[in-house]
C-alpha positions as a Python dict, from the first residue, in 0.01 Angstrom:
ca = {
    (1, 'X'): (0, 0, 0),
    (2, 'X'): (1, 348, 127),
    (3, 'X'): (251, 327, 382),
    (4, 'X'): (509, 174, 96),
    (5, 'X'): (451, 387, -163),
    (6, 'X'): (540, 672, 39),
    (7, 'X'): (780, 526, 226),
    (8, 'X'): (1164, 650, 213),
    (9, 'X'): (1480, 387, 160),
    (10, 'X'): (1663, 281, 457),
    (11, 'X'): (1950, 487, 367),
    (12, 'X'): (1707, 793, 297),
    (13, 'X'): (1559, 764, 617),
    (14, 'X'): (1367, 510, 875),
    (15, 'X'): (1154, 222, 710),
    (16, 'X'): (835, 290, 878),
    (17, 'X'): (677, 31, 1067),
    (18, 'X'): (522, -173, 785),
    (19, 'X'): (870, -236, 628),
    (20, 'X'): (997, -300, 961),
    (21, 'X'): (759, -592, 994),
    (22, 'X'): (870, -746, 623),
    (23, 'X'): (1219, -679, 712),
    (24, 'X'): (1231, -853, 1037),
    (25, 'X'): (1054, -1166, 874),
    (26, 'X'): (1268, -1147, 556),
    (27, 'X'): (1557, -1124, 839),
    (28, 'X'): (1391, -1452, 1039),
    (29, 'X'): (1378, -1678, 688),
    (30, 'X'): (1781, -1592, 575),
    (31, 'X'): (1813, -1692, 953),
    (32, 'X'): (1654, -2012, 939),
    (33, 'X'): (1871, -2071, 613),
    (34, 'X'): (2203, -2043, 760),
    (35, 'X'): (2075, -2213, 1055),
    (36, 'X'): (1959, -2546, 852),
    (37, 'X'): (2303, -2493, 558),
    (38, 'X'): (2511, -2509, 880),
    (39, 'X'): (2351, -2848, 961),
    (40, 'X'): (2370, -3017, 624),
    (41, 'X'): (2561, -3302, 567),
    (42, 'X'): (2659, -3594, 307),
    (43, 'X'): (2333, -3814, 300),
    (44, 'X'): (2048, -3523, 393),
    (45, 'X'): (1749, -3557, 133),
    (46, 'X'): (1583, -3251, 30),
    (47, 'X'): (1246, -3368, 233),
    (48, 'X'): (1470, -3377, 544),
    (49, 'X'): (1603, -3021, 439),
    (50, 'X'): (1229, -2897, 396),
    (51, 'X'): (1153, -3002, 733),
    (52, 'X'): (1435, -2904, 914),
    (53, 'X'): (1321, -2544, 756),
    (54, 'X'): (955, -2585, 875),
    (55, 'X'): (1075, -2719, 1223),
    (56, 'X'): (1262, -2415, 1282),
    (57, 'X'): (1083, -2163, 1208),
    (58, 'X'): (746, -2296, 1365),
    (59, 'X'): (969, -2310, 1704),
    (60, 'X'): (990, -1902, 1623),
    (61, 'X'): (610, -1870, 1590),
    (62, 'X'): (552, -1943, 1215),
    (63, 'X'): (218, -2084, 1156),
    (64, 'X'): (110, -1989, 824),
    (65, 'X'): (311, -1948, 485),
    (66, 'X'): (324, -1804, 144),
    (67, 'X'): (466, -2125, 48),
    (68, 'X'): (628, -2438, 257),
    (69, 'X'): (1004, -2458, 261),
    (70, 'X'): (1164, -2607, -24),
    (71, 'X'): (1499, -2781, -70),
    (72, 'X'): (1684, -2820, -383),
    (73, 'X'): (2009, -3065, -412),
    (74, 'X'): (2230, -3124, -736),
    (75, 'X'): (2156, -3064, -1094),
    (76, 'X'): (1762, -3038, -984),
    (77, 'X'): (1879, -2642, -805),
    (78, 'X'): (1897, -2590, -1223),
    (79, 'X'): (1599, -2763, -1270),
    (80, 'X'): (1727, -2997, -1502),
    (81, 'X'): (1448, -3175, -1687),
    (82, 'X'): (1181, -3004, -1506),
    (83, 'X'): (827, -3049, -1687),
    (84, 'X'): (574, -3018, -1399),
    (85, 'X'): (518, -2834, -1106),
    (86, 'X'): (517, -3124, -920),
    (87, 'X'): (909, -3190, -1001),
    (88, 'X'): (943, -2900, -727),
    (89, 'X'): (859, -3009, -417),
    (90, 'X'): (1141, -3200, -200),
    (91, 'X'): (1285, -3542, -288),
    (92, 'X'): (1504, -3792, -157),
    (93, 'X'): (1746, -3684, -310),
    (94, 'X'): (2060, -3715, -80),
    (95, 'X'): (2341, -3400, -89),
    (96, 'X'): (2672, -3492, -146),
    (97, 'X'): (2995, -3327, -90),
    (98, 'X'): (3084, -3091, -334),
    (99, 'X'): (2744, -3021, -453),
    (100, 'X'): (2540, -2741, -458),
    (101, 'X'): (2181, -2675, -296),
    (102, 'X'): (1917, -2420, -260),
    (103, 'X'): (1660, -2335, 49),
    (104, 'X'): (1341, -2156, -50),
    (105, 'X'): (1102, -2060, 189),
    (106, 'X'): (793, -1825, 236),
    (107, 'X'): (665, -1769, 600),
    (108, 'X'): (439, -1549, 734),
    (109, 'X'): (519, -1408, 1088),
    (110, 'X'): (322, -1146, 1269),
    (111, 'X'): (67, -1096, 925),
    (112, 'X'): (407, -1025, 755),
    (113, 'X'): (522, -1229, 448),
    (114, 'X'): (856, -1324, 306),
    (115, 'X'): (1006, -1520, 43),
    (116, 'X'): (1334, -1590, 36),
    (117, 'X'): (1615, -1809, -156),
    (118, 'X'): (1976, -1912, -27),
    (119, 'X'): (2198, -2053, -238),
    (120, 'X'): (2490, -2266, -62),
    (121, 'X'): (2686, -2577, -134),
    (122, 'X'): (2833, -2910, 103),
    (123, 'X'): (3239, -2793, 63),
    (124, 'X'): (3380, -2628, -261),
    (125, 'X'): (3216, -2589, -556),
    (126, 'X'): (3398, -2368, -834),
    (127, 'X'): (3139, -2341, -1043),
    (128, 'X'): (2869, -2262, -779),
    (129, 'X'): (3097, -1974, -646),
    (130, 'X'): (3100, -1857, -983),
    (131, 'X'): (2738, -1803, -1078),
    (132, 'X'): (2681, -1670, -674),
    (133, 'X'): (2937, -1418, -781),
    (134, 'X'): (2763, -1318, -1125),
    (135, 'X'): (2460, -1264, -949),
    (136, 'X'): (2554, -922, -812),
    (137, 'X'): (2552, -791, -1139),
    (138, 'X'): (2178, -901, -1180),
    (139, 'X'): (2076, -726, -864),
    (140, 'X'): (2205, -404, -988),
    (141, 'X'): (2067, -386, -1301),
    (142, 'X'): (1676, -490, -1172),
    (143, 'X'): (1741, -203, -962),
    (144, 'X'): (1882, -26, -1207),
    (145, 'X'): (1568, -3, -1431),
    (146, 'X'): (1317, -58, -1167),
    (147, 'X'): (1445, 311, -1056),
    (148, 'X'): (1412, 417, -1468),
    (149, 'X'): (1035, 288, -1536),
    (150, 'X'): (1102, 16, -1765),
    (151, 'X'): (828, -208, -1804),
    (152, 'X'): (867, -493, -1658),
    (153, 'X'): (882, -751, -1918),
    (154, 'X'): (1183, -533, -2101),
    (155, 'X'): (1362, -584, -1734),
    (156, 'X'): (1317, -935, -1758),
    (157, 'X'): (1418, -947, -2138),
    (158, 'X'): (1762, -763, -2005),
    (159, 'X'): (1822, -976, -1716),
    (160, 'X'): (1777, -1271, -2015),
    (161, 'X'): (2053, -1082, -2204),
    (162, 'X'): (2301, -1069, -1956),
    (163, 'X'): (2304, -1407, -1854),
    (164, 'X'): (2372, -1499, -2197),
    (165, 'X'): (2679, -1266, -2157),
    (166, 'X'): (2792, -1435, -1846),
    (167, 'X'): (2739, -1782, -2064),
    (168, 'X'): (2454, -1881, -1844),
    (169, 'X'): (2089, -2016, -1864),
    (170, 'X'): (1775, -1855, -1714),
    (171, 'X'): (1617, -2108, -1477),
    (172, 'X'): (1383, -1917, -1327),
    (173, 'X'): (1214, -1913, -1646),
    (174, 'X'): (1097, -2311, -1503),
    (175, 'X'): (870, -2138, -1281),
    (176, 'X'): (559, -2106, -1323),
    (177, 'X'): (451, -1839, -1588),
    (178, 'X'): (842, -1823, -1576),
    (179, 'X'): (808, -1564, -1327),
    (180, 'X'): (1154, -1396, -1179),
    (181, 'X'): (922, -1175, -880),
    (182, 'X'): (592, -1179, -742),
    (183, 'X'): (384, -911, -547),
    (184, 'X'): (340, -983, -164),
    (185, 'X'): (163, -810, 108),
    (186, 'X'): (36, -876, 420),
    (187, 'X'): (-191, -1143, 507),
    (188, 'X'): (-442, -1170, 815),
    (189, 'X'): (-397, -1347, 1118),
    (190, 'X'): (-614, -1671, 1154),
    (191, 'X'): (-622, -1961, 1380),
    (192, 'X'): (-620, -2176, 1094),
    (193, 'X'): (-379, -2169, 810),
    (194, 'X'): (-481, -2434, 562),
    (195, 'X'): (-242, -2456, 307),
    (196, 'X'): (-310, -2620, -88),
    (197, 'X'): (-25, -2735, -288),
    (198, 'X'): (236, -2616, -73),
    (199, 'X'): (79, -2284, -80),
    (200, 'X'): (-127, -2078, 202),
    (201, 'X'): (-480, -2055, 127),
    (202, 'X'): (-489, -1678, 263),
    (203, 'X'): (-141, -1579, 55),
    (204, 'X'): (-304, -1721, -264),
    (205, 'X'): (-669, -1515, -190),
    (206, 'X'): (-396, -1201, -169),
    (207, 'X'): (-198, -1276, -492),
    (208, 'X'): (-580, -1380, -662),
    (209, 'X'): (-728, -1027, -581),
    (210, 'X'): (-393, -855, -729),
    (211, 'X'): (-440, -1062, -1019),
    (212, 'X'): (-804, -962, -1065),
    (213, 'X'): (-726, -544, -993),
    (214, 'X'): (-436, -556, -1187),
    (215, 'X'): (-620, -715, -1466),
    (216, 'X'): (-878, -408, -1478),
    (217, 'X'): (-631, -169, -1419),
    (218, 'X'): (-352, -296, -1713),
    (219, 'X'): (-60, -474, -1434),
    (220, 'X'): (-20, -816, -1299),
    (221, 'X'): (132, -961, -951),
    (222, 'X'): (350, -1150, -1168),
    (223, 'X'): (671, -1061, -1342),
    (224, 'X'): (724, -1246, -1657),
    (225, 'X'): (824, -1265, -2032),
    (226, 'X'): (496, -1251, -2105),
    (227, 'X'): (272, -973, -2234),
    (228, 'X'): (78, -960, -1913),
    (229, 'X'): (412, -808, -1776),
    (230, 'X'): (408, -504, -2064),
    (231, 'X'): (383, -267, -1802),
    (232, 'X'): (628, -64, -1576),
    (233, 'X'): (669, -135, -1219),
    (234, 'X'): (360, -137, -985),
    (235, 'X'): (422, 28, -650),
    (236, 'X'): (458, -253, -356),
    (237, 'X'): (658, -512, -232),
    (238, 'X'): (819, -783, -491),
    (239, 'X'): (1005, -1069, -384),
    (240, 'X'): (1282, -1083, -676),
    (241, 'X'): (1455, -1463, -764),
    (242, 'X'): (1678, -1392, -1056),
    (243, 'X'): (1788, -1762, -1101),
    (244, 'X'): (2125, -1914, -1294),
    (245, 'X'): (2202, -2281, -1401),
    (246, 'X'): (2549, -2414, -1576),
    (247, 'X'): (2580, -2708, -1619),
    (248, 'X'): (2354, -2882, -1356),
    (249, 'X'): (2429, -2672, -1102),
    (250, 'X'): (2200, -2350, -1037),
    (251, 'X'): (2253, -2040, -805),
    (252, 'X'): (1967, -1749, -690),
    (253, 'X'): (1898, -1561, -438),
    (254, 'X'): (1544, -1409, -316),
    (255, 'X'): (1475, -1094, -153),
    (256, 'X'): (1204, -824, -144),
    (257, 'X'): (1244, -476, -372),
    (258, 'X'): (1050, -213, -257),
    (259, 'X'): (837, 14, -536),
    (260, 'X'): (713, 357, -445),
    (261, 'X'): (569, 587, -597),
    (262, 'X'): (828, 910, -462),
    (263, 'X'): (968, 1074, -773),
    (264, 'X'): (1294, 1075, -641),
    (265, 'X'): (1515, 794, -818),
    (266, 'X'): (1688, 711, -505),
    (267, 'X'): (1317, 622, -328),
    (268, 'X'): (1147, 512, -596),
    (269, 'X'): (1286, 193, -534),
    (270, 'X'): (1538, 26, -290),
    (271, 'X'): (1579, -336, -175),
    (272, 'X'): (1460, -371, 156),
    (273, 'X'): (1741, -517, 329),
    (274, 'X'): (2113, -498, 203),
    (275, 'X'): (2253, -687, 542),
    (276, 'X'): (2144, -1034, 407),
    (277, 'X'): (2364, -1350, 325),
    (278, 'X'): (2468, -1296, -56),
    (279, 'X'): (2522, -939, -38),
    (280, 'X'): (2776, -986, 251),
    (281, 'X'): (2933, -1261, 74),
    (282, 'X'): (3021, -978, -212),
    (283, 'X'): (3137, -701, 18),
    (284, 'X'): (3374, -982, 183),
    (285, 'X'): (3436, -1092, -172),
    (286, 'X'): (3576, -700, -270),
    (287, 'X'): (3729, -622, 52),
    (288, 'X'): (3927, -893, 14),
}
């Protein structure tokens, strides 16, 4: 992770071409997300959703993944009643107007990876708006004490804390190892890209051999309540899902933070793309 770690924030200076190459992916998956929201409609299942995702972005020269697409309609984008990992994968459930949905999805273009959630719903949704709105507040405080050193787990314990403010739950805590981020890097180029469980085999050798270094060197690739987490923020790429749920309805969004190891606040960490879907949607939502 050389080139990150020294690496300056888009508004310090040009991402180099690494962060280019995560950006422009990133960029390509929020694409793909409007693209498929635009085409939802009463009666859509969440499998349909999924594929519409894949479909897409294989036309744009996606063949390999972090994770397959996955589609999210109702009370299940709160995870209501969610016990397995299993319960994650796509349905048939159908959308219907008025209710909320998520698209998740984790390509890999170029040897670049992404992961990336978009929160939307079929017509209006008061209490969707709502926790979309809220969220802004949780992307400024990760960044917040990403920038001061906090360990990890005490970041997570805060973003807890303030969603019991705003009268929420935490639903990323369903993940698993209730995980709100994840380390990603690049991953090579094959012919083949076999996946397992929804997951690329060559993303999960990548996120395995963080595990194991991090494990000898006191961090983990995974950001969680747990005291594997007890540590403050490893320099790298994260892809951040702060999730909400009210009610059976569930809002998050999913972009990557970038860590560094510059000793300058300002570039010690940045998000690596503020022109994306949700953070437009709040710059509309003060200018108006």
């Amino acid at each position: 992770m050389a080139s990150v770690t020294s690496a300056t924030s888009a508004g310090a200076g040009e991402l180099t071409a690494r962060l280019r190459g995560f950006r422009e992916v990133q960029r390509l998956a929020y694409d793909c997300a409007e693209a498929v929201a635009a085409q939802l409609k009463p009666g859509v299942t969440e499998r349909a959703a999924a594929r519409m995702q894949r479909e897409w972005l294989r036309e744009r020269g996606v063949r390999d993944w972090f994770h397959l697409p996955f589609a999210w309609f109702g009370d299940r984008t709160a995870f209501v009643n969610f016990r397995i990992p299993l319960q994650f994968f796509p349905t048939n459930r159908e959308l219907e107007p008025g209710m909320a949905f998520i698209l998740d999805m984790a390509p890999v273009h170029n040897g670049f990876t992404a992961d990336i959630g978009y929160s939307g719903c079929l017509g209006l949704n008061p209490v969707h708006d709502r926790l979309l709105a809220d969220l802004e507040a949780h992307r400024e405080l990760i960044l917040r004490e990403v920038r001061e050193r906090r360990p990890l787990r005490e970041i997570y314990e805060d973003v807890d804390r303030l969603m019991v403010r705003q009268g929420y739950a935490n639903r990323h805590r369903a993940y698993p190892f209730g995980v709100i981020a994840h380390k990603i890097d690049r991953v090579r180029q094959r012919r083949w890209s076999p996946t397992l469980f929804g997951f690329g085999t060559q993303s999960l050798k990548g996120l395995a051999s963080d595990a194991l270094h991090g494990h000898r060197d006191g961090w983990s690739p995974l950001w969680s309540p747990y005291t594997f987490s007890d540590h403050p923020p490893q320099p790298g790429l994260w892809a951040v899902e702060p999730h909400l749920g009210f009610r059976g309805t569930g809002a998050k969004f999913e972009e990557i933070l970038v860590v560094t190891d510059s000793k300058d606040p300002q570039e010690s960490a940045f998000w690596l793309d503020d022109d994306l879907p949700h953070v437009r949607r709040w710059q509309e939502e003060k200018a108006a």
